[in-house]
Residue frames as a rotation matrix with the C-alpha (Angstrom) as fourth column:
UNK 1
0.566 -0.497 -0.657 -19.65
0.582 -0.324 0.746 -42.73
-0.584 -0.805 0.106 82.01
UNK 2
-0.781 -0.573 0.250 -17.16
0.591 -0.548 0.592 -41.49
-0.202 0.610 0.767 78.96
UNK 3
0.156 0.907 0.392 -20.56
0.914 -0.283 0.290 -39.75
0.373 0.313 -0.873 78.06
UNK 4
0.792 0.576 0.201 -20.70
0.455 -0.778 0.433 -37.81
0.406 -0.251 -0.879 80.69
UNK 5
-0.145 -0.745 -0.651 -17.04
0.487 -0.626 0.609 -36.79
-0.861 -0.229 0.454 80.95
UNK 6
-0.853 0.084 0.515 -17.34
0.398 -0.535 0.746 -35.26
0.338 0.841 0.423 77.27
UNK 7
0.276 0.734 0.620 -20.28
0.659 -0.614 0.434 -33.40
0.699 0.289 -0.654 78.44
UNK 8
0.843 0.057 -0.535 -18.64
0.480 -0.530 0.699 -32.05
-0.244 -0.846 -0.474 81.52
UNK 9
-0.358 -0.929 -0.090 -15.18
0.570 -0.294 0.767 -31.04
-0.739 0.223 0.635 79.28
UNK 10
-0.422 0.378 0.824 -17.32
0.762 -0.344 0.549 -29.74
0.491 0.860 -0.143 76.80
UNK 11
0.616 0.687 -0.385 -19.19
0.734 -0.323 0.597 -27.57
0.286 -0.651 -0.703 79.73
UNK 12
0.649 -0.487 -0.584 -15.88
0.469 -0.348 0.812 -26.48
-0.599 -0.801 0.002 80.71
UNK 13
-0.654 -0.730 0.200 -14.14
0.689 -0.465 0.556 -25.29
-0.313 0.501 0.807 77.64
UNK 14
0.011 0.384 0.923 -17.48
0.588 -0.749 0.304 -23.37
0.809 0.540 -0.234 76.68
UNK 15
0.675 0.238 -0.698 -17.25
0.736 -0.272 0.619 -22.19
-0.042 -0.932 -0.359 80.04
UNK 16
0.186 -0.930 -0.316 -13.98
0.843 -0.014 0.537 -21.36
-0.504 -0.366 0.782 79.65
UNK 17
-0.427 -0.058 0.902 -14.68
0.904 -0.054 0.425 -19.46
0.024 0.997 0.075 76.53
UNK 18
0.349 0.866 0.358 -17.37
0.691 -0.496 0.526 -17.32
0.633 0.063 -0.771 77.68
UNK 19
0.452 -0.449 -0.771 -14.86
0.562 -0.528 0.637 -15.89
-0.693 -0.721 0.013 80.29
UNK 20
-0.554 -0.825 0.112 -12.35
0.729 -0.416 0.543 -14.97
-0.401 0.383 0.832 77.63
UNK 21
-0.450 0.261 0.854 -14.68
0.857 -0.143 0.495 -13.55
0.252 0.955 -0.160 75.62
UNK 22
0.736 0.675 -0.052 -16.53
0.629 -0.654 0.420 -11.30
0.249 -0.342 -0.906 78.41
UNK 23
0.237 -0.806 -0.543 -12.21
0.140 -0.525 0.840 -10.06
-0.961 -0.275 -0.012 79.59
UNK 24
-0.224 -0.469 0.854 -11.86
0.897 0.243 0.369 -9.85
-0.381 0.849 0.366 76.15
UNK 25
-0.055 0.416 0.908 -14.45
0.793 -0.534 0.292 -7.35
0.606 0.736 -0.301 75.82
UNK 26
0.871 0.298 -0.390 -14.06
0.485 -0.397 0.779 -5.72
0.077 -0.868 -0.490 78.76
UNK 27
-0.290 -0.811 -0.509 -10.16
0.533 -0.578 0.617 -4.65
-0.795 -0.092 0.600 77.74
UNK 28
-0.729 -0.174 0.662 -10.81
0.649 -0.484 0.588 -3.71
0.218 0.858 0.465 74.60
UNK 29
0.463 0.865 0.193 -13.30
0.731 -0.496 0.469 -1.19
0.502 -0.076 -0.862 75.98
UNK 30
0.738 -0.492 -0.462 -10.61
0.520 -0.023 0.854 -0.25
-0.431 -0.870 0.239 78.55
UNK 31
-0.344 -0.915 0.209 -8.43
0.804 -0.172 0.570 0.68
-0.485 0.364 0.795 75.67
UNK 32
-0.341 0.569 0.748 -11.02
0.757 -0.305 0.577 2.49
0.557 0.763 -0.327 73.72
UNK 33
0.814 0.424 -0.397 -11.90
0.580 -0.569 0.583 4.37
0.021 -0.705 -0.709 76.88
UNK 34
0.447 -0.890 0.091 -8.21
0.827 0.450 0.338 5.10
-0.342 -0.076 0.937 77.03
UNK 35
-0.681 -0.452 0.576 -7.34
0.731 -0.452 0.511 6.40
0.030 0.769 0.638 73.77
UNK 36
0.454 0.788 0.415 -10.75
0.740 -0.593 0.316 8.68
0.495 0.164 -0.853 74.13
UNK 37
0.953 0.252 -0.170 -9.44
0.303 -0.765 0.569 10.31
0.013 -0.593 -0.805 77.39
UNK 38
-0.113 -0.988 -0.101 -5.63
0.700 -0.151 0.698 10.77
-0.705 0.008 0.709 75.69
UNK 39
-0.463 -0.104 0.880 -7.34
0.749 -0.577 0.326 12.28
0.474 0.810 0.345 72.44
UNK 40
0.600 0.711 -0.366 -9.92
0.758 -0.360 0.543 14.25
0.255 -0.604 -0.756 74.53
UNK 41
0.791 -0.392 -0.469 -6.60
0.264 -0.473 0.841 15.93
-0.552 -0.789 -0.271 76.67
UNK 42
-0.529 -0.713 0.460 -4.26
0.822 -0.296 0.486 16.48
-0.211 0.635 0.743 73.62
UNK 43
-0.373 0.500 0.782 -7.41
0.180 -0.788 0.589 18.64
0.910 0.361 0.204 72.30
UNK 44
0.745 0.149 -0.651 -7.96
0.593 -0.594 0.543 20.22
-0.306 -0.791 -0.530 75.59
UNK 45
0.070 -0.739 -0.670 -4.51
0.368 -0.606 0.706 21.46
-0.927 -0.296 0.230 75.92
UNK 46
-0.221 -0.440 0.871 -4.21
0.975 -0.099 0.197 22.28
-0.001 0.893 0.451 72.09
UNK 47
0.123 0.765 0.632 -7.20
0.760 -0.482 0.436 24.80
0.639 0.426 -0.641 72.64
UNK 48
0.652 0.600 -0.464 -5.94
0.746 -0.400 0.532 25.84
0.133 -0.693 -0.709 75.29
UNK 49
-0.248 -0.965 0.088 -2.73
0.825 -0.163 0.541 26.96
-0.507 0.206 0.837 73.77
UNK 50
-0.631 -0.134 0.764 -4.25
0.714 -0.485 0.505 28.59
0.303 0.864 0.402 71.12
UNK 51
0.669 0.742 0.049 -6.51
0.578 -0.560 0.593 30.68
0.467 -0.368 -0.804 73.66
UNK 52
0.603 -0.399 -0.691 -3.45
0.213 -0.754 0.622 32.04
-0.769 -0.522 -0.369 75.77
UNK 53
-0.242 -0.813 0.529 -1.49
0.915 -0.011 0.403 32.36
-0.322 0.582 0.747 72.29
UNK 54
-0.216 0.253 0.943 -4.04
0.726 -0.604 0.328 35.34
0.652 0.756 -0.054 71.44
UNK 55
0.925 0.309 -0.222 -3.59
0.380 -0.717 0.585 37.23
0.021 -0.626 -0.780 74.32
């Protein structure tokens, strides 16, 4: 019986693990996705300064 509670807490913490680890990657993609489409729109608008700056 103690067996098969240590196999069913053990079940659950790798369980548990495998969540964090998939929301884990899943922000840190979120953030990376993020920063892309902040650096992305700084260098939009730079260029687009320097296009109406030569007119």
């Amino acid at each position: 019986m103690i067996g098969l509670s240590v196999a069913i807490g053990r079940f659950v913490e790798a369980l548990f693990w495998a969540i964090l680890r998939v929301a884990g990657g899943v922000a840190a993609m979120a953030v990376v996705g993020a920063l892309g489409l902040a650096c992305a729109w700084l260098l939009a608008r730079k260029l687009w300064r320097m296009r109406t700056a030569r007119r």
